[in-house]
C-alpha positions as CSV (number, residue, x, y, z in Angstrom):
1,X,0.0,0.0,0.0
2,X,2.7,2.6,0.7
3,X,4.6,1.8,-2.3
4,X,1.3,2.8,-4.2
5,X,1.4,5.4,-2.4
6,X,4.9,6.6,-2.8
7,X,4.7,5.5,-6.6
8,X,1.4,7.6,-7.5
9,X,2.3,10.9,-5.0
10,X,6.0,11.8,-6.2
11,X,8.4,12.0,-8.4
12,X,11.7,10.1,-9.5
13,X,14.5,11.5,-6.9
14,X,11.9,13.3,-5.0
15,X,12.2,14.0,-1.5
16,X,9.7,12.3,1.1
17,X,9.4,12.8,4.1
18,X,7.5,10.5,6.5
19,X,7.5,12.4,10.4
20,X,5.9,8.9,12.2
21,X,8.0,6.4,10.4
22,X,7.2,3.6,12.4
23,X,8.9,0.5,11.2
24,X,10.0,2.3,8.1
25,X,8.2,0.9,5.5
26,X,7.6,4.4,3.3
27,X,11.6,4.5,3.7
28,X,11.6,1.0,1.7
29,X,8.8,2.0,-0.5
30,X,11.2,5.0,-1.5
31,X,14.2,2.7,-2.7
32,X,12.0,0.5,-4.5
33,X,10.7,3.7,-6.7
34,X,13.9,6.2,-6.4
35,X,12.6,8.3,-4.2
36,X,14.9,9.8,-1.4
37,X,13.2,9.9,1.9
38,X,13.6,11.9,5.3
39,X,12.5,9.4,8.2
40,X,11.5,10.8,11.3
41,X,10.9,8.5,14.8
42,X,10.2,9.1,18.2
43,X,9.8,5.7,19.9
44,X,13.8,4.3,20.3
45,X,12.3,0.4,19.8
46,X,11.1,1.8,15.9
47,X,14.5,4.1,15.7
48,X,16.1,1.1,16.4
49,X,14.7,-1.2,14.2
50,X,14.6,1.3,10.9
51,X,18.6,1.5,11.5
52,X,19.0,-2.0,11.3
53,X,16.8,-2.3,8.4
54,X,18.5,0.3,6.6
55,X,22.5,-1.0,7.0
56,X,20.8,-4.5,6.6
57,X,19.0,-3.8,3.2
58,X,21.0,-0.4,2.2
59,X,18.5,1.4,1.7
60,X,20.1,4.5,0.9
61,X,23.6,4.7,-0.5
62,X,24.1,7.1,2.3
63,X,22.8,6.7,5.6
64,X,22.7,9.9,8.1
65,X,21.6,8.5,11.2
66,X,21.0,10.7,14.3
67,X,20.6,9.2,18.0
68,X,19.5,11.8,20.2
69,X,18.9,11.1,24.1
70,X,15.7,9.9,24.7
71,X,13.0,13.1,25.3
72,X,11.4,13.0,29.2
73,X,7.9,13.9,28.8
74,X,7.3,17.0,30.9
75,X,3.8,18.9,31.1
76,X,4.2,22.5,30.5
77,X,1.9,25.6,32.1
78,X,-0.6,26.9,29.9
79,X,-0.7,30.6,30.1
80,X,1.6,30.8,33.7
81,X,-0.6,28.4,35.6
82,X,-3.5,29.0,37.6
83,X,-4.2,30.5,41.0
């Protein structure tokens, strides 16, 4: 389905970018059809499994990878607080 989609919504070389990439299927989807892809994930479990995907299968012919330290949830106050 998201090769479909990939295929029919951009062009040869295009740039996608998929911001919830999950297990990183559009990121496949874009090597099958020559797309070039930006692949954005929060949770480190679907981080982790998109890098090994992508060194496994070379997805890319360059791979920028970027690990960051693993965001704390923190609730912020809406307009100062209330009293």
């Amino acid at each position: 389905m998201m090769e479909h989609i990939v295929q029919t919504s951009s062009r040869p070389d295009a740039l996608v970018l998929d911001c919830f990439a999950g297990s990183g299927v559009v990121g496949e989807a874009c090597r099958n059809f020559g797309r070039r892809a930006i692949l954005c994930e929060i949770e480190s479990r679907w981080f982790r499994k998109i890098r090994s995907t992508l060194s496994q299968k070379s997805i890319f012919p360059s791979v920028d990878v970027q690990e960051q330290e693993e965001a704390k949830p923190q609730q912020q106050e809406l307009f100062g607080g209330v009293e």
